[in-house]
KETORMAR-217226 format. One line per field, with one value per residue (C-alpha): residue in three letters; x negated, y negated, z; residue number from 1. Coordinates in Angstrom, 1 decimal. Last residue first. Layout:
BEGIN
rovo: c(ALA, ...)
u: c(X, ...)
v: c(Y, ...)
w: c(Z, ...)
sevex: c(NUM, ...)
END
This chain:
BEGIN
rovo: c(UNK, UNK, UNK, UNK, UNK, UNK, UNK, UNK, UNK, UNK, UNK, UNK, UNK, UNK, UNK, UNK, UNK, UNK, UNK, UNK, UNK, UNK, UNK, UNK, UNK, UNK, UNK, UNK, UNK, UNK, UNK, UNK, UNK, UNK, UNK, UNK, UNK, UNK, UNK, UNK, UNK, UNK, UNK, UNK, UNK, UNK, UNK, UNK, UNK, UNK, UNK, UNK, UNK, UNK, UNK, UNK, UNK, UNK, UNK, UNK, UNK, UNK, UNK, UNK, UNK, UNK, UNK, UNK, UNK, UNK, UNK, UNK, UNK, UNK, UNK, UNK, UNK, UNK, UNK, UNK, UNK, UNK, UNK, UNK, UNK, UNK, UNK, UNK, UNK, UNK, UNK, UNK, UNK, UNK, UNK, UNK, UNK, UNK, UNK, UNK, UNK, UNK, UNK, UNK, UNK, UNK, UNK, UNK, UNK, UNK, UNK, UNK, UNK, UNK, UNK, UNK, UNK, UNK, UNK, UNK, UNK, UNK, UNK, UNK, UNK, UNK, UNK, UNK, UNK, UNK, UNK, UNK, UNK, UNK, UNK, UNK, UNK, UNK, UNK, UNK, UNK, UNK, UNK, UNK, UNK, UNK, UNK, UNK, UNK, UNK, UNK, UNK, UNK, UNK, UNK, UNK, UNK, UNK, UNK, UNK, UNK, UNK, UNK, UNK, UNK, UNK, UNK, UNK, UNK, UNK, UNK, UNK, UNK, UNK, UNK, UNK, UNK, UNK, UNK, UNK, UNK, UNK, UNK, UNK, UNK, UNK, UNK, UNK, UNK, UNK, UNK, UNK, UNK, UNK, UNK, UNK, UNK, UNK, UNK, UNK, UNK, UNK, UNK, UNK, UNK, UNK, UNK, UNK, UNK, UNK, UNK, UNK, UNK, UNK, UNK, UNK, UNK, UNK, UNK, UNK, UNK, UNK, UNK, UNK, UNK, UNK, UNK, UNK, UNK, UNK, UNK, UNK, UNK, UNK, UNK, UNK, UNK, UNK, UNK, UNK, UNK, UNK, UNK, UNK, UNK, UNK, UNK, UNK, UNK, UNK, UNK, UNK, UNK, UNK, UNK, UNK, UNK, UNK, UNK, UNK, UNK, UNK, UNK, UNK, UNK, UNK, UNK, UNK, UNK, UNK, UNK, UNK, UNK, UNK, UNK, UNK, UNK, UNK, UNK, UNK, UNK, UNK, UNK, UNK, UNK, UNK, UNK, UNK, UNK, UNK, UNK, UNK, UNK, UNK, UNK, UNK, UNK, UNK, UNK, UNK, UNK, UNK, UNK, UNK, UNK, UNK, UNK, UNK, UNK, UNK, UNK, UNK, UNK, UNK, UNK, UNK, UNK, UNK, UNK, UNK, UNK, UNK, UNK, UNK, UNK, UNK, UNK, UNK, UNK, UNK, UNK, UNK, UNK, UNK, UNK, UNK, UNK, UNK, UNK, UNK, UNK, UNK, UNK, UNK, UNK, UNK, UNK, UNK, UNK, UNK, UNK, UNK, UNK, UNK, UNK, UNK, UNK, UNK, UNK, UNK, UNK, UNK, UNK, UNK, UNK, UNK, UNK, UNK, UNK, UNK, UNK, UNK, UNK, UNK, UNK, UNK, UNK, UNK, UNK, UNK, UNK, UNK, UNK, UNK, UNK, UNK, UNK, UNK, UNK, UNK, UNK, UNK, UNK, UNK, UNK, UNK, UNK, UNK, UNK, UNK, UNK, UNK, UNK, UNK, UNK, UNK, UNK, UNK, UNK, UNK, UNK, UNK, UNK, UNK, UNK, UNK, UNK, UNK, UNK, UNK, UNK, UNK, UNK, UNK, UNK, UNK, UNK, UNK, UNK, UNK, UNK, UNK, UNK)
u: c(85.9, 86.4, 86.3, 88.5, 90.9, 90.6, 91.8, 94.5, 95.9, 96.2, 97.2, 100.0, 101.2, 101.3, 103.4, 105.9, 106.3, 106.9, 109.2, 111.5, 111.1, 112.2, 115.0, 115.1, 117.2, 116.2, 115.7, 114.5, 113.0, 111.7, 110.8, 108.9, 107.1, 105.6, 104.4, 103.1, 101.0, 99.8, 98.6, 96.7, 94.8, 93.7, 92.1, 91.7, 88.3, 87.7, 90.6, 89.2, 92.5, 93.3, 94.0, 94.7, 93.8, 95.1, 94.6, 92.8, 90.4, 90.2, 90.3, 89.6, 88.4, 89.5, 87.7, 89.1, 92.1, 95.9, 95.3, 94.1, 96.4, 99.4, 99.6, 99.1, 102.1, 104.2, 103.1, 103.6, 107.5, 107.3, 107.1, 109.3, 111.7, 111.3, 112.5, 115.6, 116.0, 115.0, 117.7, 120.1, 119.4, 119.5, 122.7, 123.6, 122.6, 124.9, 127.9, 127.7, 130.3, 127.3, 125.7, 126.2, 125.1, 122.0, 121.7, 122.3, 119.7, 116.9, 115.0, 116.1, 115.7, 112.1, 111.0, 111.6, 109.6, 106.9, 106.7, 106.3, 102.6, 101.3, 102.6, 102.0, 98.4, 97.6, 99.1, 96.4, 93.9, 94.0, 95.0, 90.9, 90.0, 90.9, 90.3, 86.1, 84.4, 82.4, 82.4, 83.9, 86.0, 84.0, 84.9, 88.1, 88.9, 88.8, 90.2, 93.7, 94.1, 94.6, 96.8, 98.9, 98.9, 100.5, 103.6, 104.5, 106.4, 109.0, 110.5, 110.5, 107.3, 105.8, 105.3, 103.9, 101.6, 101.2, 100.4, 97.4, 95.9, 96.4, 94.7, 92.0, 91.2, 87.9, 86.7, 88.4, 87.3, 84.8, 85.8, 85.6, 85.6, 87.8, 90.0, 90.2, 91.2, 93.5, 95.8, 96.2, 96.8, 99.0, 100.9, 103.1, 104.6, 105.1, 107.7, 108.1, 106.1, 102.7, 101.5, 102.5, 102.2, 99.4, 97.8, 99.0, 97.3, 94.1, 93.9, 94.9, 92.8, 89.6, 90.6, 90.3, 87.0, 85.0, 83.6, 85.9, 85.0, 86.5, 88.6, 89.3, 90.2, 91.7, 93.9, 94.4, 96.1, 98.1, 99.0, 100.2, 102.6, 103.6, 104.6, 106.5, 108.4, 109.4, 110.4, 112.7, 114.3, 114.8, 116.8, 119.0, 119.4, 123.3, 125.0, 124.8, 128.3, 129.2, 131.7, 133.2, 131.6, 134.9, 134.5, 133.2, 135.5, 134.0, 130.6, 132.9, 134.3, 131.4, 129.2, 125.8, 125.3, 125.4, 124.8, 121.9, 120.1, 120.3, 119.1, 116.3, 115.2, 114.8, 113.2, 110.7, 110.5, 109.7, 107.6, 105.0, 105.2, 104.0, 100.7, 100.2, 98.2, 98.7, 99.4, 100.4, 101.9, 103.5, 104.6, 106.3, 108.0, 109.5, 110.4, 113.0, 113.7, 115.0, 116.7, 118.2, 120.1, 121.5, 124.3, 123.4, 119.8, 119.8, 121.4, 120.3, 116.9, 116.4, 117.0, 114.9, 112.0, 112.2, 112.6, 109.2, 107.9, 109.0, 107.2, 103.9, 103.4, 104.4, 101.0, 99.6, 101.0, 99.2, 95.6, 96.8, 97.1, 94.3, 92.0, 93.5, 93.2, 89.1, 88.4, 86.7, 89.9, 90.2, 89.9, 90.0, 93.4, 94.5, 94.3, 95.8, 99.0, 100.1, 100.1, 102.0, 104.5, 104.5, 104.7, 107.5, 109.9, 109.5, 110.1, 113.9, 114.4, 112.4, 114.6, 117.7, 117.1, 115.7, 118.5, 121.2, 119.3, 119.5, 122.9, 125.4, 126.8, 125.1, 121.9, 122.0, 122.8, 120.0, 117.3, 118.8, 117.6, 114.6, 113.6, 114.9, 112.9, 109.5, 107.4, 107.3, 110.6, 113.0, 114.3, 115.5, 117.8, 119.0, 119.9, 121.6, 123.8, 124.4, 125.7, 127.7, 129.3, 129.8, 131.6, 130.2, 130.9, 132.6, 130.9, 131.0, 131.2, 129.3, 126.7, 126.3, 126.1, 124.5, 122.3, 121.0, 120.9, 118.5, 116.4, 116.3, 115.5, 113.3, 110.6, 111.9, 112.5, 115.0, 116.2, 114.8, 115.2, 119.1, 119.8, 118.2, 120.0, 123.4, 122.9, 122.1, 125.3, 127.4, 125.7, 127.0, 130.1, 131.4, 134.1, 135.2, 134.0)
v: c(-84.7, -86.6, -90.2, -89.7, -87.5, -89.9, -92.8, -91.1, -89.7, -93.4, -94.6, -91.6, -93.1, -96.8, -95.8, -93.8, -96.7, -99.4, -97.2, -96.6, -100.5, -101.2, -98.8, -96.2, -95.6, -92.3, -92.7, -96.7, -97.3, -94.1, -93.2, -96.7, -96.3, -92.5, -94.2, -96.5, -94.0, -91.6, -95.5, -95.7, -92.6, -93.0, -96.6, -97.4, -98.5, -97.0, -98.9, -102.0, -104.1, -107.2, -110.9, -112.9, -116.5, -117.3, -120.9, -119.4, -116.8, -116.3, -112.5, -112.0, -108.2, -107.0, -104.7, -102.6, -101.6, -100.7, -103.7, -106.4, -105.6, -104.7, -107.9, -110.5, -107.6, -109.4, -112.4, -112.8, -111.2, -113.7, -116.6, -115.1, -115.1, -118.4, -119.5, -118.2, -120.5, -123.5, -122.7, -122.7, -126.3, -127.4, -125.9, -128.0, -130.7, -130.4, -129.4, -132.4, -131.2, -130.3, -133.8, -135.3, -132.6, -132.7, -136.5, -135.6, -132.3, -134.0, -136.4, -133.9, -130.6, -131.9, -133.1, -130.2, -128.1, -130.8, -129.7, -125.4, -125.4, -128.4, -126.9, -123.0, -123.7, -125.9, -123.1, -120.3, -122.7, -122.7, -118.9, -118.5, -121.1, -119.1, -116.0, -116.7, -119.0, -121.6, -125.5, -125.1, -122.4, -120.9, -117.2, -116.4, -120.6, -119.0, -116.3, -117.3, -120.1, -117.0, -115.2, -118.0, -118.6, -115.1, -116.8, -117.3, -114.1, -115.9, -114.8, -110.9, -109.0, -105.8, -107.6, -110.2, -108.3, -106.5, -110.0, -110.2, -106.7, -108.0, -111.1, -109.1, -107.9, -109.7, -111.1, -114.5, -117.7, -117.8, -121.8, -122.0, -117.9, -115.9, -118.8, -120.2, -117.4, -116.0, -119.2, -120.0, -116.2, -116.2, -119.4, -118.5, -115.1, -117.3, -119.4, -120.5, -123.8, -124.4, -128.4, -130.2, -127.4, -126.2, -129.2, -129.7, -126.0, -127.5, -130.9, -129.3, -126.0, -128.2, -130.7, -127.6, -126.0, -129.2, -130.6, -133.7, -134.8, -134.4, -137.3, -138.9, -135.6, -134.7, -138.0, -137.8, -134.6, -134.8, -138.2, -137.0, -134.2, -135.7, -139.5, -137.0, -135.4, -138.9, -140.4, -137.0, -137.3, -141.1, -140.4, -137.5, -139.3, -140.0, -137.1, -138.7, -139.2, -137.0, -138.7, -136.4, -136.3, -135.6, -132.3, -131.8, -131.2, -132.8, -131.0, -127.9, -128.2, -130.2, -127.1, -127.4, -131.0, -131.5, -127.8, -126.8, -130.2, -130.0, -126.3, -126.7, -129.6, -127.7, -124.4, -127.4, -129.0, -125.7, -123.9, -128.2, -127.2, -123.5, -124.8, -122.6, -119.6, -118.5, -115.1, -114.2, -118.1, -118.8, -115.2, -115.0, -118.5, -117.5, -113.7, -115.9, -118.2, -115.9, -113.7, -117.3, -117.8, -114.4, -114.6, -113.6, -113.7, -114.7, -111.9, -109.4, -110.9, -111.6, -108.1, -106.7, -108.7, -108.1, -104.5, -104.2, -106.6, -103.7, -101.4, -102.8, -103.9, -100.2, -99.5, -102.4, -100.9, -97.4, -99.5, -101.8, -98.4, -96.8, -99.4, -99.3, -96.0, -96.0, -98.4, -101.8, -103.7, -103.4, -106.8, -109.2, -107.0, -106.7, -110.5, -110.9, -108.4, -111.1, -113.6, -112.2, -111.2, -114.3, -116.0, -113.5, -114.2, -117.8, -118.7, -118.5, -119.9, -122.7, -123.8, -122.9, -125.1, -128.0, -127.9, -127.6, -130.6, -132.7, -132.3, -129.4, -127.2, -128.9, -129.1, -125.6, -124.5, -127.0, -125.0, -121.7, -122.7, -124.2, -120.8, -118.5, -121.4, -120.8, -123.4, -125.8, -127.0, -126.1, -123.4, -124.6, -127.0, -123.6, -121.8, -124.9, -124.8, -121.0, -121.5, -124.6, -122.3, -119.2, -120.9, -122.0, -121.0, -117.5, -115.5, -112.2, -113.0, -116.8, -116.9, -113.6, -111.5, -114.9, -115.1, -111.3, -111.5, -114.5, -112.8, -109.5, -111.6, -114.2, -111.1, -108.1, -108.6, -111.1, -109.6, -111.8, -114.9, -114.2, -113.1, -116.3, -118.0, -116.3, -116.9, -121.2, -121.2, -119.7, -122.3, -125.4, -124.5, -124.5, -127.2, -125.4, -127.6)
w: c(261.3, 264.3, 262.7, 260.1, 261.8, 264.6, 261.7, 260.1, 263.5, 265.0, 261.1, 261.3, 264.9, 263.0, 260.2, 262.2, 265.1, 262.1, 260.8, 263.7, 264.4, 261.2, 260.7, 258.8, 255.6, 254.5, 250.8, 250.6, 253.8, 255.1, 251.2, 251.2, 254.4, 252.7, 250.3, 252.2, 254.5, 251.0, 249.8, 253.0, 252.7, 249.7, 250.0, 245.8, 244.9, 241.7, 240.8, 240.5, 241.2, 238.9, 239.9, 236.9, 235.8, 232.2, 231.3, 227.4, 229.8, 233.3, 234.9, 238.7, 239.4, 243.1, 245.5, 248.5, 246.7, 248.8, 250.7, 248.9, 245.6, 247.4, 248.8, 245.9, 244.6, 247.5, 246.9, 243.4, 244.2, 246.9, 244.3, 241.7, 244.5, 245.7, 242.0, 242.3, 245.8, 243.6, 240.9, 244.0, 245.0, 241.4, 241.0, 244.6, 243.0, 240.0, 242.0, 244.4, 247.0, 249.6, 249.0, 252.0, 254.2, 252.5, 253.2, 257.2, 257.3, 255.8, 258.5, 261.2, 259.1, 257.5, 261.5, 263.2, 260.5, 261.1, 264.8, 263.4, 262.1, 264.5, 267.6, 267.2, 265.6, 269.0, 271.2, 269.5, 269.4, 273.3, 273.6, 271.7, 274.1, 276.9, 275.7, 275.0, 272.9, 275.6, 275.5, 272.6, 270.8, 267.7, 268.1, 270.6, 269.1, 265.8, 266.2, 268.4, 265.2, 262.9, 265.0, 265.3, 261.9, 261.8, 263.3, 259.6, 259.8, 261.1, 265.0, 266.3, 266.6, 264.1, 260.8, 262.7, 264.2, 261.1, 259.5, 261.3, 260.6, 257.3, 257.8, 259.1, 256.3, 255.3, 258.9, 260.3, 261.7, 258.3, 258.0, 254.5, 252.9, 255.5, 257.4, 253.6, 251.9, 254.3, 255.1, 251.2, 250.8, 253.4, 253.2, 250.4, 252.0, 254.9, 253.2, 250.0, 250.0, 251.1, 251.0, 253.8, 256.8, 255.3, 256.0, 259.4, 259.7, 258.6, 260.3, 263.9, 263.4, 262.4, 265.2, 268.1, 265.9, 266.4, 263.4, 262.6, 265.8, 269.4, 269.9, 266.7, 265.1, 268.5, 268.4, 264.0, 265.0, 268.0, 267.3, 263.5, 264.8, 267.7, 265.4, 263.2, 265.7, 267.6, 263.9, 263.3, 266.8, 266.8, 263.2, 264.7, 268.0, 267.7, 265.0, 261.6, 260.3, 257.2, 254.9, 252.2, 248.8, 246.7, 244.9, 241.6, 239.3, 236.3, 237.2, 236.8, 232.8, 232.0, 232.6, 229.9, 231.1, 234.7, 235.6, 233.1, 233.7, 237.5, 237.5, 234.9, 237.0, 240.2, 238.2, 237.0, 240.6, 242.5, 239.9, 239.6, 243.8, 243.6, 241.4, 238.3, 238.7, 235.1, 235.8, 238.9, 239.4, 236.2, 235.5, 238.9, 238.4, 234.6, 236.0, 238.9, 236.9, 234.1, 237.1, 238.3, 234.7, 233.3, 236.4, 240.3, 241.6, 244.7, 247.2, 245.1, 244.7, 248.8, 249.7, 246.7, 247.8, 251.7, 250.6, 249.2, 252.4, 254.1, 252.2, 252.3, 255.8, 256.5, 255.2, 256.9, 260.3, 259.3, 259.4, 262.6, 265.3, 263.4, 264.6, 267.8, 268.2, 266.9, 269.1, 267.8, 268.7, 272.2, 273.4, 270.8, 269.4, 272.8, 273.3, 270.2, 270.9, 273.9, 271.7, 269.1, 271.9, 273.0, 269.6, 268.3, 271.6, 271.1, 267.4, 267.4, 271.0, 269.6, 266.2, 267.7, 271.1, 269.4, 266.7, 269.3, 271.6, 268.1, 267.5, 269.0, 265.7, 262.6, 264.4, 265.0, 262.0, 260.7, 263.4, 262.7, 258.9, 259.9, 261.5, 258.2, 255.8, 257.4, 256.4, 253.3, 252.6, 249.3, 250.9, 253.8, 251.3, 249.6, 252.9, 254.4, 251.2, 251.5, 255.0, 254.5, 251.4, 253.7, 256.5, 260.1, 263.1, 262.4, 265.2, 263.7, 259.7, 259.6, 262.9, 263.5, 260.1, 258.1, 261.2, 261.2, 256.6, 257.2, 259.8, 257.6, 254.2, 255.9, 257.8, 259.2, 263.1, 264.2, 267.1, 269.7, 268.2, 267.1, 271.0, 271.7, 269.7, 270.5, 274.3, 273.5, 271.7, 274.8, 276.7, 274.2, 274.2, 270.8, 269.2, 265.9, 262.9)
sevex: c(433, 432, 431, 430, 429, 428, 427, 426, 425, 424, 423, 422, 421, 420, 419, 418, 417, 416, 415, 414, 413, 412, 411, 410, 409, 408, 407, 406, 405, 404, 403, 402, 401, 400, 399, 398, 397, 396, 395, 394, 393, 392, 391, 390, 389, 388, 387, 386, 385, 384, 383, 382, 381, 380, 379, 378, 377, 376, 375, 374, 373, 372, 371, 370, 369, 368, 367, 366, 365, 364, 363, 362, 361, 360, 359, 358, 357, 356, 355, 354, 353, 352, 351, 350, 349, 348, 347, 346, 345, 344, 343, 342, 341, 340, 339, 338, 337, 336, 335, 334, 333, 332, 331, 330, 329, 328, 327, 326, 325, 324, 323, 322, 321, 320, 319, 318, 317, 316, 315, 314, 313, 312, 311, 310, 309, 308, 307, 306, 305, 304, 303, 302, 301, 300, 299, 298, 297, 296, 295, 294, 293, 292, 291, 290, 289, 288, 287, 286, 285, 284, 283, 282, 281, 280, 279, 278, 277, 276, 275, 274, 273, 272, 271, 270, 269, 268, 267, 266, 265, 264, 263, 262, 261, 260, 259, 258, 257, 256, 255, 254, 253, 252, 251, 250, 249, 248, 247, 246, 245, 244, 243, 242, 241, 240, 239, 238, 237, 236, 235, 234, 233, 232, 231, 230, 229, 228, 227, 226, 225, 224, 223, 222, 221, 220, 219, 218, 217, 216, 215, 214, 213, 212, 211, 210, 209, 208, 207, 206, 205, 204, 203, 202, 201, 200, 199, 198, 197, 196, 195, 194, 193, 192, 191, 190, 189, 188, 187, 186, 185, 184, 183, 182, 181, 180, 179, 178, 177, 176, 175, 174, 173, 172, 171, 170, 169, 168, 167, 166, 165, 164, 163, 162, 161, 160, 159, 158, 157, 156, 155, 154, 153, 152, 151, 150, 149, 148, 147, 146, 145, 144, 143, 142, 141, 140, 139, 138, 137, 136, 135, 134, 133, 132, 131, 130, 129, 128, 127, 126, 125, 124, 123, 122, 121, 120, 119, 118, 117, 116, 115, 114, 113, 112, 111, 110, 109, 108, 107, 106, 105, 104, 103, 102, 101, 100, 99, 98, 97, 96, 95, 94, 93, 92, 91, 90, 89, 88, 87, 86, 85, 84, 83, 82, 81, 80, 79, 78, 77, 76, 75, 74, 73, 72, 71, 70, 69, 68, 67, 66, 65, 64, 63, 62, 61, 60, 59, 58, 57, 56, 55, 54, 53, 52, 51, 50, 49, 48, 47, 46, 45, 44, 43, 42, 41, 40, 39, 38, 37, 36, 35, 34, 33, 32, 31, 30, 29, 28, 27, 26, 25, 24, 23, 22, 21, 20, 19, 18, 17, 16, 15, 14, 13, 12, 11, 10, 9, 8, 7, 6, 5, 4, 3, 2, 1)
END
């Protein structure tokens, strides 16, 4: 691999963290564009590799990516730096949009402001979908994955990890015993020598990660708010795969319906901050932790402890991402000529897009209908709209996101700034007339 200054490296990262608007599929396509056609530091098969292994993790697979390219280019100090500079432009300015949200969200421009962001919410996680199909789903194979992991979780409501390993295993099987012709030809595992520090890096994230929890737990009670963020978003961090498309609805219904830190629909107000900020989209945790310490912070709810839970949900949410790419990254690396693995690998990824194609019509459902019908019968558990309670206005709003995005073309920032200007005249319209 070309030898790369380590400065000019540290310029492209940020310039990736600060562009990196439009959720996995934009940030993914921005570092495939830099880093592997303008840039040409790594080649498209170590790309795609990477990609498949970050897709297998819990958390944000476009920030652990830049954090394994980065790893792979300067060590642990290169994955550090990726992995940060990648999440710190969206969590300031998601920070930043919190306090104006606390502060000024009962006016009516504000309010309008977040209702035409949800619209474009809509369309952009529409073309997130597509994006990531067409670049997944090539052959008869992945699409069949791909429909089999929607129709497990929409309508059976299977668990995301029992999708993972089956799509996983149907992978493995399919390429080690229905392709002799190219698992014979595998190519010779070349030797990969683990940069120094990678192992004392994952062991010192890890032991951050779980002193920072079990020490507020065993600080400040089970029952205060700071060790209710730690424990929950560590747990979150373990046990929701796919990205943040997966977390949400985890994230939602317990901040709403357990802990009430959050009102119904403010998750979506959440995620259009997200929506609207560089970094992952997963950065709406932040959000979520910034409520509940603004509402339950001790010894006094208020901004300070509301930017206090915001930090804590930023450290425990993103440290155990450090620690999958620095425990992972030197085995994967290992396998990249091990055609059967790697099948397995890319199964997985077709799988992801059943799971965000749940997602994204999981989406639709709570914002375009205020009231939702769940039906169980026979291990069927589906989530249906009542359409007598359809919002009007906001499906006219996303319609119009999706002919910006799909007829016209527009960029995200363009639309974003559309959507939200006819929400501001939506809402006074509303509240004038």
């Amino acid at each position: 691999m070309t030898t790369i200054p380590f400065g000019e490296a540290i310029s492209v990262w940020w310039r990736i963290g600060v562009l990196s608007f439009g959720g996995p599929a934009g940030q993914i396509a921005l570092m495939h564009r830099i880093l592997v056609e303008e840039k040409g530091w790594v080649d498209e098969a170590r790309f795609l590799h990477a990609l498949n292994y970050c897709m297998l993790l819990p958390g944000p697979e476009a920030q652990q990516l830049a954090t394994y390219v980065g790893w792979l280019l300067h060590g642990v100090r290169g994955g550090l730096v990726a992995g940060l500079l990648f999440i710190l432009p969206g969590a300031v300015a998601i920070l930043a949009l919190s306090w104006l949200y606390v502060l000024l969200g009962d006016l009516a421009v504000v309010e309008g402001l977040f209702f035409g962001l949800k619209a474009a919410v809509l369309a952009i996680v529409a073309q997130a979908l597509l994006r990531i199909a067409g670049r997944a789903l090539q052959g008869l194979l992945k699409p069949l994955l791909a429909l089999a992991a929607f129709t497990a979780l929409f309508v059976f409501s299977l668990p995301f990890p029992l999708v993972v390993i089956g799509a996983g295993l149907i992978g493995y099987v399919g390429a080690r015993f229905f392709s002799p012709a190219d698992t014979s030809a595998e190519v010779p595992l070349a030797p990969v020598t683990v940069r120094p520090g990678t192992r004392t890096a994952a062991i010192t994230c890890l032991l951050l990660w779980l002193g920072t929890v079990g020490g507020l737990v065993l600080l400040l009670g089970p029952d205060n708010v700071f060790a209710q963020i730690s424990v929950f978003f560590a747990k979150m961090a373990l046990i929701t795969f796919g990205g943040a498309y997966a977390v949400l609805s985890y994230v939602a219904q317990q901040g709403v319906e357990h802990y009430q830190w959050l009102q119904p629909g403010e998750m979506l107000d959440g995620l259009a901050m997200a929506e609207t900020t560089p970094g992952p989209l997963i950065l709406v945790t932040q959000f979520v932790g910034f409520l509940a310490g603004f509402r339950e912070g001790v010894p006094q709810p208020g901004l300070l402890t509301a930017t206090a839970g915001a930090l804590l949900t930023l450290w425990v949410t993103f440290l155990p991402c450090f620690v999958w790419i620095f425990a992972g990254a030197p085995h994967v690396e290992k396998l990249r000529g091990h055609r059967a693995l790697s099948s397995a690998l890319a199964a997985i990824t077709a799988a992801v897009v059943g799971v965000i194609a749940n997602l994204a019509l999981w989406f639709a459902l709570n914002a375009l209908f205020t009231e939702q019908i769940r039906v169980t019968n026979h291990g069927i558990d589906l989530l249906l709209p009542q359409l007598d309670s359809l919002n009007g206005p906001l499906l006219a709003i996303a319609v119009i996101a999706c002919v910006l995005v799909f007829v016209a073309r527009i960029g995200i920032l363009p639309l974003l700034g559309l959507c939200a200007g006819l929400g501001v005249a939506w809402t006074w319209l509303a509240t004038t007339l």
